[in-house]
C-alpha positions, 0 to 999 in steps of 0.5 A: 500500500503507498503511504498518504504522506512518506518523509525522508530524511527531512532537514531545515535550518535558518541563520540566527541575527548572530549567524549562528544556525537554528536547526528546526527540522534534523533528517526527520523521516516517518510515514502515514498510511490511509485509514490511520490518524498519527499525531506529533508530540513535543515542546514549543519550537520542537519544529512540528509546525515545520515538520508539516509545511516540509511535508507539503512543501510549503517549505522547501526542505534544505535536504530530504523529500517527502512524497503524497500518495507517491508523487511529488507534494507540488504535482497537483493530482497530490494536492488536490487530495490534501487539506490542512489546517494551520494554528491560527489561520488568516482569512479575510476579516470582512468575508463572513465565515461562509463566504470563505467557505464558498471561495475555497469551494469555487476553487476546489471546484466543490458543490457549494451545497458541501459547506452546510454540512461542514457548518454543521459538523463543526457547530458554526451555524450561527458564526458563519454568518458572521465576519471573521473579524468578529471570531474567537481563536476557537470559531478561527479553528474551526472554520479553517478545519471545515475548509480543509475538509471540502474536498473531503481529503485523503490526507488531512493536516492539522496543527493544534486543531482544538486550541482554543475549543470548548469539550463540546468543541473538541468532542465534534472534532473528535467525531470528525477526524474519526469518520476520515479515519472511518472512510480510509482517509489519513490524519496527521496533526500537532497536538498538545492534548495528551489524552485526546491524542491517546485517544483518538491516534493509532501511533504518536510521534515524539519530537524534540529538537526536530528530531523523531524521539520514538514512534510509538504504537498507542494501542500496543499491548491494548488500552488502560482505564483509570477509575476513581473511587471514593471508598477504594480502601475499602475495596481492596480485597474484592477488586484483587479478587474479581479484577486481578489483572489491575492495580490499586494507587490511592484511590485510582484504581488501573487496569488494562482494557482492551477497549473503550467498549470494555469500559461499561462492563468494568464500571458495572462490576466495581458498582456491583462491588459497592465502587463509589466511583467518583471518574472514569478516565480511558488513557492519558497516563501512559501516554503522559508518562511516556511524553515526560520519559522521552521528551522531559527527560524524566525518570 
């Protein structure tokens, strides 16, 4: 199967006012294949951003190449299968939301009629109405994630695609980038948020000083829920007897799942113990801990 989107050996530097050299991308190679969403991990200036324009060539890389779909990022037969949302789009302050939309559409040579489902996907109903000069950071996002989603791509990237959104907000960009994945399509984007990265991707790439720290397989080894009990001191023995496979810290007891499905069962039966359970999370940790390993440099 040809990948959506393979980088070799990608490398970009700029002259500081000092004349020194900043290195933001170093021989960086890694792939995404169709039906998989990969997300990109690390600090401020780790060089994801960059990462991402290289892999487009929106940015012309100082050594290393990338391909979409096998072909050349410029060739228009790839673009045309491409969207991609920058952190803090620019669009024309006094269009309204739809009227970007429209444009973008006549371009893409797109049915208009696409754009009120987009609207309504992304819950900019009522902003879409509006200028753009009146928007927040969050209605910005997702108006810039519904014009990359026109062409309905086979390739979509992100860079911080919920800054700035409410849980509602994050929740209905869930839905989205999984119905991509559902229908075959890719997804590469930059995130922050750990537990929805952990979430929602089939493998995390760790950058740091733009170079790949690790891939790392999410569900290797399957999924962990973390549940909160109120009365967990009082539990111990049962939940070593009926649920040995987890482990209790305090009052968080973990253990592993094989999926957000098995989620349900697991609650019903620390209920059916006398659980008073006080949160439920699917995740988060082990993501987090690895991120604090290779990035943070933390034991």
């Amino acid at each position: 199967m040809t990948a959506a989107l393979a980088a070799q050996a990608l490398s970009k530097s700029y002259r500081t006012p000092g004349g020194g050299q900043l290195v933001a991308v170093d021989a960086l190679s890694f792939e995404v294949q169709p039906g998989e969403i990969v997300g990109v991990l690390g600090p401020n200036g780790a060089g994801k951003t960059t990462a991402l324009q290289l892999a487009l060539k929106l940015l012309h890389p100082d050594s290393g190449e990338s391909r979409l779909f096998g072909l050349d990022p410029e060739d228009l037969a790839a673009r045309r299968r491409v969207g991609y949302a920058p952190d803090a789009p620019i669009f024309p302050k006094a269009f309204t939301g739809r009227r970007v939309l429209e444009l973008h559409a006549d371009l893409l040579g797109v049915p208009r009629q696409r754009i009120i489902s987009l609207i309504e996907q992304t819950n900019l109903a009522e902003a879409a109405q509006r200028q753009v000069a009146t928007y927040s950071r969050g209605q910005l996002q997702r108006l810039g994630l519904s014009q990359a989603l026109l062409n309905e791509p086979d390739l979509l990237l992100l860079d911080e695609p919920t800054a700035g959104l409410d849980p509602a907000g994050v929740a209905s960009i869930r839905a989205i980038l999984l119905s991509v994945r559902t229908r075959g399509g890719a997804v590469l984007l930059n995130s922050h948020l750990l537990s929805e990265v952990e979430r929602i991707c089939d493998r995390v790439l760790f950058i740091k000083n733009g170079r790949l720290l690790r891939a790392h397989d999410v569900h290797a080894g399957g999924r962990r829920a973390e549940v909160r009990l109120r009365n967990a001191p009082q539990l111990a023995a049962r939940l070593g007897e009926r649920l040995p496979g987890g482990a209790l810290e305090g009052d968080r007891f973990r253990i592993p799942v094989a999926g957000e499905e098995a989620v349900p069962g697991l609650v019903r039966s620390l209920v059916e113990m006398g659980g008073e359970i006080l949160e439920v999370k699917l995740g988060g940790a082990e993501l987090e801990e690895l991120y604090l390993q290779l990035v943070e440099g933390r034991a």
